[in-house]
N, CA and C atoms as an extended XYZ file, in Angstrom:
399
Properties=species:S:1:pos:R:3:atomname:S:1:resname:S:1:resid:I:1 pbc="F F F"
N       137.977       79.298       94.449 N   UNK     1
C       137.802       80.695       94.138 CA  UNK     1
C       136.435       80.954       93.516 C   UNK     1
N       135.657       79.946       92.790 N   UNK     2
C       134.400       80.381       92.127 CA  UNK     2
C       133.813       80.228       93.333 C   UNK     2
N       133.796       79.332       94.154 N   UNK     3
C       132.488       78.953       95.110 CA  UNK     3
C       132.336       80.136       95.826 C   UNK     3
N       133.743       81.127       96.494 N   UNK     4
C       133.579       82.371       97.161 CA  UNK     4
C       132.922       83.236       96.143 C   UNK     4
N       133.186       83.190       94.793 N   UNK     5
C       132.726       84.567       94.319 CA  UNK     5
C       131.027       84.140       94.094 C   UNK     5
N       130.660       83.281       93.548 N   UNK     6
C       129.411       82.532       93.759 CA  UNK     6
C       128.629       82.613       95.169 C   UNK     6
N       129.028       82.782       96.111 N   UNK     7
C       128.593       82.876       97.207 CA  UNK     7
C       128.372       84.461       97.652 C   UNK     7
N       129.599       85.203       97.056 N   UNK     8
C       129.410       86.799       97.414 CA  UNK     8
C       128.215       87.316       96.655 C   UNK     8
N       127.874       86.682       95.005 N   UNK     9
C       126.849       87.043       94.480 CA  UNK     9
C       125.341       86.842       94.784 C   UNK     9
N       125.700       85.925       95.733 N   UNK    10
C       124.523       85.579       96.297 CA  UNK    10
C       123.951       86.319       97.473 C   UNK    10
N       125.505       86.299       98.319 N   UNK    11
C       124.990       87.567       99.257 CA  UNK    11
C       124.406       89.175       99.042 C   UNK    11
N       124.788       89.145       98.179 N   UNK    12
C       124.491       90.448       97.521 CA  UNK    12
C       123.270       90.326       96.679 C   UNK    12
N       122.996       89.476       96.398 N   UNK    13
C       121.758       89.550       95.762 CA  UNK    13
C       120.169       89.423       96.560 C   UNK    13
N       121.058       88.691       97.645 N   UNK    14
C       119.652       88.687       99.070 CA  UNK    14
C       119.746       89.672       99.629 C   UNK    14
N       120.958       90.474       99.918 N   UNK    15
C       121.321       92.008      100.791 CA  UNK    15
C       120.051       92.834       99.968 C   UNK    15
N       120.419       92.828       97.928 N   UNK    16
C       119.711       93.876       97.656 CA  UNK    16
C       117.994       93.501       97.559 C   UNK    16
N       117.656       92.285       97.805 N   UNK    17
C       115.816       92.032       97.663 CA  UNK    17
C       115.802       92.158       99.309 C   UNK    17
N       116.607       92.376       99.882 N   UNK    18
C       115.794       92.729      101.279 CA  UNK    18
C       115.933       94.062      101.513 C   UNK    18
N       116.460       94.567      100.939 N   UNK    19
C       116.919       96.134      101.323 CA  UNK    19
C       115.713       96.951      100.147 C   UNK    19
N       115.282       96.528       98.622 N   UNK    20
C       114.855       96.909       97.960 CA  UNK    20
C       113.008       97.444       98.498 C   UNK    20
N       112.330       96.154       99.297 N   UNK    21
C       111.380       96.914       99.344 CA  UNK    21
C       111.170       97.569      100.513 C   UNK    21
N       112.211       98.018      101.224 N   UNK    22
C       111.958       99.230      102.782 CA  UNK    22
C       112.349      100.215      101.941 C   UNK    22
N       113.592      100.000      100.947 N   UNK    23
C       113.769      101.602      100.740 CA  UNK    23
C       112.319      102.132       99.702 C   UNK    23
N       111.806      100.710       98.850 N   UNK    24
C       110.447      101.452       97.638 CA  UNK    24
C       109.475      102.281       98.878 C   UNK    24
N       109.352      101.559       99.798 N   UNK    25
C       108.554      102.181      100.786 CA  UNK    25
C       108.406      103.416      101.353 C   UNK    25
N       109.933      103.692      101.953 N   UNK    26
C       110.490      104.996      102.175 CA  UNK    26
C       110.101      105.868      101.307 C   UNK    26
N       110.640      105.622       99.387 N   UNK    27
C       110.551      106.395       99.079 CA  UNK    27
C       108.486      106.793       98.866 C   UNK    27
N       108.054      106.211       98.041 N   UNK    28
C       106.839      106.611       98.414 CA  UNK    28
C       106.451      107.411       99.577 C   UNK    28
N       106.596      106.771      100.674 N   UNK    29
C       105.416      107.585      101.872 CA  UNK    29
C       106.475      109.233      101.349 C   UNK    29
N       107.617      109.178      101.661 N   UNK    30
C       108.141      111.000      101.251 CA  UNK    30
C       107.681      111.270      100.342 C   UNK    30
N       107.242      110.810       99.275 N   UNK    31
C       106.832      111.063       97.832 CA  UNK    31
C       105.325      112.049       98.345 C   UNK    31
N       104.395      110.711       99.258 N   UNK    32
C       103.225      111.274       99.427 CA  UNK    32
C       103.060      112.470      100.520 C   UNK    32
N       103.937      111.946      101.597 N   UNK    33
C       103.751      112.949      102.956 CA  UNK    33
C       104.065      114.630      102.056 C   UNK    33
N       104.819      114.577      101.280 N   UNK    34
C       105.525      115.576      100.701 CA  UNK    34
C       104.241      116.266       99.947 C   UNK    34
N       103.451      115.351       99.216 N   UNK    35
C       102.177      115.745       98.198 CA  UNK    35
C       100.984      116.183       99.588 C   UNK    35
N       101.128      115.175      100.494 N   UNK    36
C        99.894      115.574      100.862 CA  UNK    36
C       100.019      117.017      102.136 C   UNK    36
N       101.147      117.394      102.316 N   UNK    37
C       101.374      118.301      104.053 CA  UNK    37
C       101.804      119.413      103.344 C   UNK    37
N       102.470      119.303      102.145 N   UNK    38
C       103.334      121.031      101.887 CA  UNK    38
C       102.657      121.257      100.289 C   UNK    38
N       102.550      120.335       99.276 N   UNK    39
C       102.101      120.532       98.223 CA  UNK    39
C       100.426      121.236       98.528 C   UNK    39
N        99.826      120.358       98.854 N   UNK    40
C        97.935      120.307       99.078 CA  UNK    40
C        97.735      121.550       99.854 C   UNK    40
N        98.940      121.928      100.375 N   UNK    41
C        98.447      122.960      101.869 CA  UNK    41
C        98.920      124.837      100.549 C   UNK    41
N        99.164      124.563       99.884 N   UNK    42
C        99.143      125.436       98.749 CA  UNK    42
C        97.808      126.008       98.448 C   UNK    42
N        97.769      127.289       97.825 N   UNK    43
C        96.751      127.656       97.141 CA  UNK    43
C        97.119      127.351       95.227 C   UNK    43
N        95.687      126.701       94.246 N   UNK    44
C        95.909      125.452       93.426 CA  UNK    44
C        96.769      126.558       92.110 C   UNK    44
N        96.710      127.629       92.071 N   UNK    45
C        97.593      128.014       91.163 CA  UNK    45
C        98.586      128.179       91.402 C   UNK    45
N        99.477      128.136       92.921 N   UNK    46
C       100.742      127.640       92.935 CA  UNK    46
C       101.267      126.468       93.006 C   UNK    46
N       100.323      125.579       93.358 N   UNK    47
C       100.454      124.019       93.755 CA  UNK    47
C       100.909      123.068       92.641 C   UNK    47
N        99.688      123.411       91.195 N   UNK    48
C       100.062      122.719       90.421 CA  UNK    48
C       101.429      122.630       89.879 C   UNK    48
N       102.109      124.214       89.370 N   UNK    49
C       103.155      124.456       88.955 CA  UNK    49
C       104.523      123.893       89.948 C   UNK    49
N       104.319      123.863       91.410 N   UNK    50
C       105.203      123.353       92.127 CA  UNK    50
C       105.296      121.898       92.010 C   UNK    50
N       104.273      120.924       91.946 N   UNK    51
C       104.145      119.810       91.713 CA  UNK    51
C       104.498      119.496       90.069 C   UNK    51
N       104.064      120.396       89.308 N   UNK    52
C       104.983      120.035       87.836 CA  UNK    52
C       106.749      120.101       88.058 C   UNK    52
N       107.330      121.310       88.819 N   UNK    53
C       108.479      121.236       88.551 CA  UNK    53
C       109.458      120.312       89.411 C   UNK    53
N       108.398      119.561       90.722 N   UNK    54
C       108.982      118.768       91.495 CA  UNK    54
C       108.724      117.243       91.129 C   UNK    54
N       107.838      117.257       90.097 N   UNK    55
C       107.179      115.582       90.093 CA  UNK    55
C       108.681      114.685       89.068 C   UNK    55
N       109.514      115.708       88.829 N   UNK    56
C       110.771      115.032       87.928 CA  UNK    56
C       111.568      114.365       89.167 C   UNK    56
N       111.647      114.922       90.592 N   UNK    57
C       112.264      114.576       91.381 CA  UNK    57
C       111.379      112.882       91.975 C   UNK    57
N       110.841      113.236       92.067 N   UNK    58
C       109.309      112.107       91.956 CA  UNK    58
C       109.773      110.715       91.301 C   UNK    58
N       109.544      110.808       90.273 N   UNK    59
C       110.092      110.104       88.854 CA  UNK    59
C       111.195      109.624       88.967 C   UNK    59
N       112.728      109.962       89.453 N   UNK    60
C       113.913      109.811       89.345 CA  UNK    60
C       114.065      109.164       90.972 C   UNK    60
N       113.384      109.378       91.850 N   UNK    61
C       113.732      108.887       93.158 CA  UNK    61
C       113.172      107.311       92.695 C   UNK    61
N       112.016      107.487       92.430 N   UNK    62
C       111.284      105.726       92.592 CA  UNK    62
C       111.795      105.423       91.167 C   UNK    62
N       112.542      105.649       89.868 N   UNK    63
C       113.576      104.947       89.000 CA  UNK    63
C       114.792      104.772       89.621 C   UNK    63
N       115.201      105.217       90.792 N   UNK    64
C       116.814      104.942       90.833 CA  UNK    64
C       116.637      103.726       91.906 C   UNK    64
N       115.257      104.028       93.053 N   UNK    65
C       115.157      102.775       94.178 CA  UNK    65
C       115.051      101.840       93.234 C   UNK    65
N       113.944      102.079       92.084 N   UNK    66
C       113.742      100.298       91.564 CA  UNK    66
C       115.144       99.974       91.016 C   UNK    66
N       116.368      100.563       90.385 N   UNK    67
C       117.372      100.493       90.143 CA  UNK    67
C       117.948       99.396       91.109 C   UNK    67
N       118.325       98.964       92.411 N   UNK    68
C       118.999       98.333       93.168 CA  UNK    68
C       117.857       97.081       92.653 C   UNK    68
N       116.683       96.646       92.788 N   UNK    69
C       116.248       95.376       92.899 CA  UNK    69
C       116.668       94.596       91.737 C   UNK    69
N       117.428       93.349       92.303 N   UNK    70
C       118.105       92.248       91.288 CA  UNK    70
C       117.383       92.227       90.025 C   UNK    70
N       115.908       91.781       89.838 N   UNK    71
C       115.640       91.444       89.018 CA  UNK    71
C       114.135       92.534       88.618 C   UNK    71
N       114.440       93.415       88.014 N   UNK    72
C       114.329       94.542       87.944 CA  UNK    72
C       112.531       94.571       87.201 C   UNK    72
N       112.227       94.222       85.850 N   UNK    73
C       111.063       93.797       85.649 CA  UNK    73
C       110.505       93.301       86.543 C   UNK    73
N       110.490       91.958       87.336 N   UNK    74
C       109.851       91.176       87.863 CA  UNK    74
C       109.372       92.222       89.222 C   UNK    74
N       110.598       92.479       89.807 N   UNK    75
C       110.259       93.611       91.036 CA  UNK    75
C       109.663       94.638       91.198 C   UNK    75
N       109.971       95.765       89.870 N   UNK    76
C       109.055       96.299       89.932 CA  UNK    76
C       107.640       96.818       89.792 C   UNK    76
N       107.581       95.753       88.991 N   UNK    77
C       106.113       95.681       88.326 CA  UNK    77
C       105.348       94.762       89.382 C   UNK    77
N       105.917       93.844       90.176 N   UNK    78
C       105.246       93.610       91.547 CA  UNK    78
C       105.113       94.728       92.249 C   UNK    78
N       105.806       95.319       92.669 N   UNK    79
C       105.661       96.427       93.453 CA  UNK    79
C       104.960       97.309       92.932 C   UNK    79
N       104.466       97.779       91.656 N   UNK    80
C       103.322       98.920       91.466 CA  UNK    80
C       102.306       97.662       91.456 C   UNK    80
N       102.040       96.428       90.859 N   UNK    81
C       100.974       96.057       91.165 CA  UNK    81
C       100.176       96.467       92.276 C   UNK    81
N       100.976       96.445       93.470 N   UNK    82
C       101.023       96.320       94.992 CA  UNK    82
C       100.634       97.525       95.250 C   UNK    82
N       101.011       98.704       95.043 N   UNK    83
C       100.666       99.736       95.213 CA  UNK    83
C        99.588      100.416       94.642 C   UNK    83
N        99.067       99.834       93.136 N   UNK    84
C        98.114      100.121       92.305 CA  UNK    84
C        96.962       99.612       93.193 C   UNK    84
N        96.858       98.417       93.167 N   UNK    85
C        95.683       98.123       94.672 CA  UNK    85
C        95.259       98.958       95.579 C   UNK    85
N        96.455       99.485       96.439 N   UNK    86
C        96.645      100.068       97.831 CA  UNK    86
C        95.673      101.252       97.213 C   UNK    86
N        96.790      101.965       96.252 N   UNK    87
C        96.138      103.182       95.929 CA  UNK    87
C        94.383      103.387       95.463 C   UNK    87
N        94.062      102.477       94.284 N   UNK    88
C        93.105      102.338       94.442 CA  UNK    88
C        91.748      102.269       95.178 C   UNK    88
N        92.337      101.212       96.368 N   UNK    89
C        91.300      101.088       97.733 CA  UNK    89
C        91.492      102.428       98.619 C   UNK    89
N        92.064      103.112       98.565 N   UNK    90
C        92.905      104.090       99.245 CA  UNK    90
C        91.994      105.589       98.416 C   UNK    90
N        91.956      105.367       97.237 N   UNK    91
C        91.593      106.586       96.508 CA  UNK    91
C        90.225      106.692       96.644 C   UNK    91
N        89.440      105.446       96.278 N   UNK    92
C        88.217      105.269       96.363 CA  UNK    92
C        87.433      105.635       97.956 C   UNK    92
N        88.027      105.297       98.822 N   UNK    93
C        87.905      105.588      100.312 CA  UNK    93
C        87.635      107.041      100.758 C   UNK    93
N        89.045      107.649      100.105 N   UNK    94
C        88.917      108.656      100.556 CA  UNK    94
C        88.051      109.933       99.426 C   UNK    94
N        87.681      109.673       98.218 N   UNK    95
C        87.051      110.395       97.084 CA  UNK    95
C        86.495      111.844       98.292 C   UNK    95
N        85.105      110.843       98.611 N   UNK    96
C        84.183      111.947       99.107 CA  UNK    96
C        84.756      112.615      100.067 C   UNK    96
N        86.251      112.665      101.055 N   UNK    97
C        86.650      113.485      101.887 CA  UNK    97
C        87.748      114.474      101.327 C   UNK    97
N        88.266      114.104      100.237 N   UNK    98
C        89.213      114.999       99.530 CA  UNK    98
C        88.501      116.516       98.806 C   UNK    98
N        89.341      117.240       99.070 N   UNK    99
C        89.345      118.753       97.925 CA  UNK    99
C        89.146      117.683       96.473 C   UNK    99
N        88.664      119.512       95.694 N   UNK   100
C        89.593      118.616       94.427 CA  UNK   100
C        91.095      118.686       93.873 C   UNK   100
N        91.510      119.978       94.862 N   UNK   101
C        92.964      120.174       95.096 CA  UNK   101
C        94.237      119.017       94.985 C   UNK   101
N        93.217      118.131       96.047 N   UNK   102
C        93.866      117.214       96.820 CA  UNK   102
C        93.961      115.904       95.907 C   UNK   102
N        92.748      115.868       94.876 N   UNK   103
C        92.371      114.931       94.005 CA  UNK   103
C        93.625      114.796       93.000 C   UNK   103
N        93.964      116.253       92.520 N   UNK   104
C        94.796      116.365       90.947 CA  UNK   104
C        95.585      116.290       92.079 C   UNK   104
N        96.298      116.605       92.739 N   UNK   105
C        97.173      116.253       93.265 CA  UNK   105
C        97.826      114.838       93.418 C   UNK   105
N        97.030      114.367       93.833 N   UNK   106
C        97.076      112.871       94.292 CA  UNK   106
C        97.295      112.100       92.834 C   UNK   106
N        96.217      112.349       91.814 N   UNK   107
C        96.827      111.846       90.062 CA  UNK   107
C        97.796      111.694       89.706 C   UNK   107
N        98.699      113.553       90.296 N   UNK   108
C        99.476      113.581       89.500 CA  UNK   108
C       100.520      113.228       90.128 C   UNK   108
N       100.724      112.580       91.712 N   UNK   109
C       101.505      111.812       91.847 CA  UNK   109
C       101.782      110.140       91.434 C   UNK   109
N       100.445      110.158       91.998 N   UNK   110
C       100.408      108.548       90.962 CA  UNK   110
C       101.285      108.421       90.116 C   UNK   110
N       100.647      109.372       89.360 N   UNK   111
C       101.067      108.889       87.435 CA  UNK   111
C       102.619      109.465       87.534 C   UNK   111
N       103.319      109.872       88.484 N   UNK   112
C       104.667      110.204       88.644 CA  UNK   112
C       105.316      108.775       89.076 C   UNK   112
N       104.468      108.430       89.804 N   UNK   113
C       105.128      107.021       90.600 CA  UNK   113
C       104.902      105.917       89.658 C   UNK   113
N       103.860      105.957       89.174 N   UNK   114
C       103.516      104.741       87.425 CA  UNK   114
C       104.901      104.710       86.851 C   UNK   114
N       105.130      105.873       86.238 N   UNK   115
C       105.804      106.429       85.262 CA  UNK   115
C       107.387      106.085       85.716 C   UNK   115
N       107.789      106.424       87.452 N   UNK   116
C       109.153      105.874       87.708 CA  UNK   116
C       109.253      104.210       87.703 C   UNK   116
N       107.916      103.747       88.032 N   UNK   117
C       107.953      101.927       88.165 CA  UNK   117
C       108.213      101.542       86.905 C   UNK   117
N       107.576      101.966       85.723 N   UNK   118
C       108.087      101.639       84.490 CA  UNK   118
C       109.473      101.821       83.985 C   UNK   118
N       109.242      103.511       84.169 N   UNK   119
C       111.172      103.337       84.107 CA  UNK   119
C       112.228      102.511       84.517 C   UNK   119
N       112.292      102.182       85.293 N   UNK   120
C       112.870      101.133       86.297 CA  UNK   120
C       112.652       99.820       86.110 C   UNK   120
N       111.628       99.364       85.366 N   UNK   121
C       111.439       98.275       85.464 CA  UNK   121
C       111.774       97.776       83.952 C   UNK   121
N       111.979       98.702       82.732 N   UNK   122
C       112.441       98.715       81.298 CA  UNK   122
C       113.770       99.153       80.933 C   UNK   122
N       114.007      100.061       82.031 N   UNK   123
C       115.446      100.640       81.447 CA  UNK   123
C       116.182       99.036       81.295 C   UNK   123
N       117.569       99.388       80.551 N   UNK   124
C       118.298       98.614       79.583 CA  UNK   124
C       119.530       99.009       80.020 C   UNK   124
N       121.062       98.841       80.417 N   UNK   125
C       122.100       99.268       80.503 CA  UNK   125
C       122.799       97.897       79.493 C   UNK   125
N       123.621       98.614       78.820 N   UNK   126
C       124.870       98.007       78.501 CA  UNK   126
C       125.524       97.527       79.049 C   UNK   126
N       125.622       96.115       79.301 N   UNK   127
C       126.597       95.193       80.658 CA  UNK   127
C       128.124       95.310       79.921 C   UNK   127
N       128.845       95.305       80.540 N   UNK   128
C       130.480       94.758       79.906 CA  UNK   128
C       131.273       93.474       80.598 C   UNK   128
N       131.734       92.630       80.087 N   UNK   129
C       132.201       91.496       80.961 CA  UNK   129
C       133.390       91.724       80.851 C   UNK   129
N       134.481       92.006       82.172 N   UNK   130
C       135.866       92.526       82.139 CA  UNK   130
C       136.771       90.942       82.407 C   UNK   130
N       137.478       90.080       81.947 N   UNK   131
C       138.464       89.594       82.440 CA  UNK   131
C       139.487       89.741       83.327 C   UNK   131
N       139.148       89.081       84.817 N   UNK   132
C       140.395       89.684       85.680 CA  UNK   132
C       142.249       88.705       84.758 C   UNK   132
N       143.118       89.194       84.790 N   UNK   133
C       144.411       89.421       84.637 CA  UNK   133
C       144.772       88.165       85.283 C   UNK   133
């Protein structure tokens, strides 16, 4: 009986590191396609305020994906490493072709997506260990 339940934990623990970084992925590119096609295409005194009251949705999507990866520090803080790069080479590239619309925009997703990798990667839950009967 341990070796099956030992074995289910295992399956489940490879199910969720393979499943963890298509969905971080997913969520990002919607994060950005979302910032860069309907947010940016705004005029900037409605943009910002739409992007303030949507960047909570932001925040809570990429804290709940990093939520599934097993080992939660380690994962997600790989994964913004990973993305901190991208973005970087990515930001720098594109500087001289962006608005500056497009610029605060782009920040203030970042620092939405920073801000959920941390969450996710610190939150704390209270475990309980139940005795089966």
């Amino acid at each position: 009986m341990i070796k099956i339940e030992g074995l289910r934990n295992n399956l489940l623990w490879f199910l969720r590191w393979a499943i963890y970084p298509a969905a971080i992925y997913v969520v990002l590119y919607i994060i950005l396609i979302y910032n860069y096609y309907f947010i940016s295409n705004l005029v900037w005194w409605r943009a910002i305020p739409v992007w303030a009251l949507t960047s909570i949705f932001a925040i809570l999507s990429v804290t709940f994906t990093g939520l599934i990866c097993p080992n939660r520090k380690y994962g997600n803080f790989f994964f913004l490493g990973i993305y901190l790069l991208m973005e970087a080479w990515s930001f720098t590239n594109e500087f001289p072709v962006k608005t500056s619309l497009e610029m605060i925009l782009r920040i203030l997703a970042d620092l939405s997506i920073i801000t959920g990798f941390v969450i996710a990667a610190t939150l704390k839950f209270e475990s309980r260990k139940y005795k089966a009967i």
